[in-house]
C-alpha positions in Angstrom: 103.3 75.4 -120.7 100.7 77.8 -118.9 102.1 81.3 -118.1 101.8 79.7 -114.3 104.1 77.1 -115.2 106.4 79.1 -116.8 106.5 81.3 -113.7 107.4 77.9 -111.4 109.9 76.8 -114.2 111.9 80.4 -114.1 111.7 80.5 -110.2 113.4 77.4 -109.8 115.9 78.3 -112.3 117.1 80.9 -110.0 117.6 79.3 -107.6 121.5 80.1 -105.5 121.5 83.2 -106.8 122.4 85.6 -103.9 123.1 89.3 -102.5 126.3 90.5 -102.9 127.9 90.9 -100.5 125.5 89.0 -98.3 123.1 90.7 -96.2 123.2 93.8 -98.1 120.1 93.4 -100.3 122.3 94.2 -103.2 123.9 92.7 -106.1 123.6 92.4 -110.0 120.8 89.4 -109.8 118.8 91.7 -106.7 119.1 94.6 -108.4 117.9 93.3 -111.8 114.8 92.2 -109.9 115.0 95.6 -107.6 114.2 96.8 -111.3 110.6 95.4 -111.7 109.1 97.2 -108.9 108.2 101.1 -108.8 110.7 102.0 -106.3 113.9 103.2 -107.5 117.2 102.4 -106.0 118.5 99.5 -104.3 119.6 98.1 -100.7 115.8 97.3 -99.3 113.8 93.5 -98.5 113.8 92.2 -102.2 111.1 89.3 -102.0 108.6 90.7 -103.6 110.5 92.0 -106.2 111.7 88.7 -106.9 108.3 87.4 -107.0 107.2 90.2 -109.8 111.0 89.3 -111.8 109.0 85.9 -111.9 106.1 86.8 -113.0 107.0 88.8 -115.5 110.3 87.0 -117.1 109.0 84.2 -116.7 105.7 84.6 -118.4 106.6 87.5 -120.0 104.0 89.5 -118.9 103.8 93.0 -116.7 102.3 92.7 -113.3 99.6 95.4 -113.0 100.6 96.8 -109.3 105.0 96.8 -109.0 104.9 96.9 -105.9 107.9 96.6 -103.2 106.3 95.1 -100.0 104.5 91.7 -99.5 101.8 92.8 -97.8 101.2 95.5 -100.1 101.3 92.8 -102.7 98.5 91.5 -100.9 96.7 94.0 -100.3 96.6 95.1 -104.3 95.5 91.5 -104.5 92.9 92.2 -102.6 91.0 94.9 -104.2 91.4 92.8 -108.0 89.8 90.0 -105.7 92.9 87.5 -106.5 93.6 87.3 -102.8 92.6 83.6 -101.1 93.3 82.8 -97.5 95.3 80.2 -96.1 92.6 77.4 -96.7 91.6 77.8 -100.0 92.0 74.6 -101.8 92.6 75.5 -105.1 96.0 77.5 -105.3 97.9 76.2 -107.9 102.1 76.2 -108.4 102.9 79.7 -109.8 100.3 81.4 -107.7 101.8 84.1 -105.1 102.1 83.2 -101.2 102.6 85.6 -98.7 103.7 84.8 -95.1 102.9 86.5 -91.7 106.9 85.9 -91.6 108.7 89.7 -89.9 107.4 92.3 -91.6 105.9 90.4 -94.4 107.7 87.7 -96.8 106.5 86.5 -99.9 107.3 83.5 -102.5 106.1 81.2 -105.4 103.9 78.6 -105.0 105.5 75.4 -106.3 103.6 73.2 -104.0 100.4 72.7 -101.4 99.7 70.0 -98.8 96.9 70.3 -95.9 99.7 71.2 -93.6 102.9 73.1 -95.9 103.4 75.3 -98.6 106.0 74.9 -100.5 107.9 78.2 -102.4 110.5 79.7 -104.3 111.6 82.7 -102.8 113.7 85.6 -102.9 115.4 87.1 -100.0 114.8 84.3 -98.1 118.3 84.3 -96.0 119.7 86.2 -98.7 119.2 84.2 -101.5 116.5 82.6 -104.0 116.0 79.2 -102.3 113.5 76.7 -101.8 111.3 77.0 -99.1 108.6 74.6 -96.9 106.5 76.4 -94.7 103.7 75.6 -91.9 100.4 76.6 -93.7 99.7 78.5 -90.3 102.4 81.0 -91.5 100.6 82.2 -94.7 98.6 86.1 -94.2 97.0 84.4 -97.9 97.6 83.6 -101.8 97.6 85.1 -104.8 95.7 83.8 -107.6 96.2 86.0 -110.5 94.6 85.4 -113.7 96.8 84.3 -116.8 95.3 87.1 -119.1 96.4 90.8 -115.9 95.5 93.9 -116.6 97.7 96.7 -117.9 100.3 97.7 -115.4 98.8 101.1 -113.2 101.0 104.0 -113.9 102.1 105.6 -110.3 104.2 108.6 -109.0 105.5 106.3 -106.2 108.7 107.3 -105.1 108.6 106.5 -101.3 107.4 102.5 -100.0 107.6 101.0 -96.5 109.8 97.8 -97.4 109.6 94.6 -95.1 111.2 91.5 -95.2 111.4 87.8 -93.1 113.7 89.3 -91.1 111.5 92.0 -89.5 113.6 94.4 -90.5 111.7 97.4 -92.3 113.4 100.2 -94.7 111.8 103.2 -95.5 112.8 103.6 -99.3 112.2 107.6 -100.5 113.6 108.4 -104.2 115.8 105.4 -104.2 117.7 106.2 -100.6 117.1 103.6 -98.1 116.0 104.9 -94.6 116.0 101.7 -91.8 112.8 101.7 -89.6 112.4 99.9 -85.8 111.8 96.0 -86.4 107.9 95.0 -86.2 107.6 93.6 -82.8 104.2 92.5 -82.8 102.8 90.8 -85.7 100.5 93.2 -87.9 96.9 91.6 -89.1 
């Protein structure tokens, strides 16, 4: 299997775990993935954190930028030139999506059509489920290359967290601060 695949294979696998209790963004399996980011702490948006827990456990590789937010993810993407937009034809399943969903949202590719993507996410309504979303929804892909970089060391200790819901938490040294929810869709 491709490190992609593997990625896909561990997702799915995954799948029902949940917060506990609900709506806390808390709980062993949250936490564990909580883990694989830079931030410390717990209680914050968990997608992307689930998307790196995939990455890594499932390929058993380090992502380069640990990130907490999933337009941060993005972002990173970006400047390693791994980002695609929305119509890029060749995204394949174990690339990164990440939604113009709240204040970002982010999953694993399992699946593209000309109108849906399909995803494995985490902290989507509390859980790791399976996911089919309009294509109009994506902000853009991931493609990350099966040999990444060595992880980037960082002093981090404070992230602006998102999540579907449009609630934002302000996480400094591991205590969660809640922020307004994003009325207007940022671009």
């Amino acid at each position: 299997m491709t490190k992609h695949e593997q990625v896909v294979h561990w997702a799915m696998m995954q799948v029902g775990q949940r917060e506990e209790p609900a709506g806390s963004n808390r709980g062993p399996f949250v936490e564990f993935c909580q883990q694989h980011t830079w931030l410390k702490g717990s209680g914050w948006p968990w997608c992307a954190a689930f998307v790196i827990t995939a990455i890594e456990e499932g390929a058993g590789v380090q992502w380069p930028d640990p990130t907490a937010g999933a337009w941060d993810l993005l972002a990173r993407a970006t400047k390693r030139n791994w980002s695609r937009p929305r119509n890029y034809k060749l995204v394949q399943p174990g690339d990164v999506v990440v939604f113009n969903i709240g204040s970002g949202h982010t999953g694993i590719v399992t699946k593209v059509t000309s109108k849906q993507v399909f995803s494995v996410d985490g902290n989507a309504s509390d859980q790791v489920k399976e996911c089919a979303r309009s294509l109009d929804s994506v902000r853009g892909f991931i493609c990350w290359p099966e040999n990444l970089p060595a992880r980037q060391q960082s002093t981090r200790f404070a992230q602006v967290v998102g999540g579907e819901s449009g609630r934002r938490k302000l996480v400094v040294a591991g205590v969660v601060v809640p922020l307004p929810a994003v009325k207007d869709k940022v671009t």
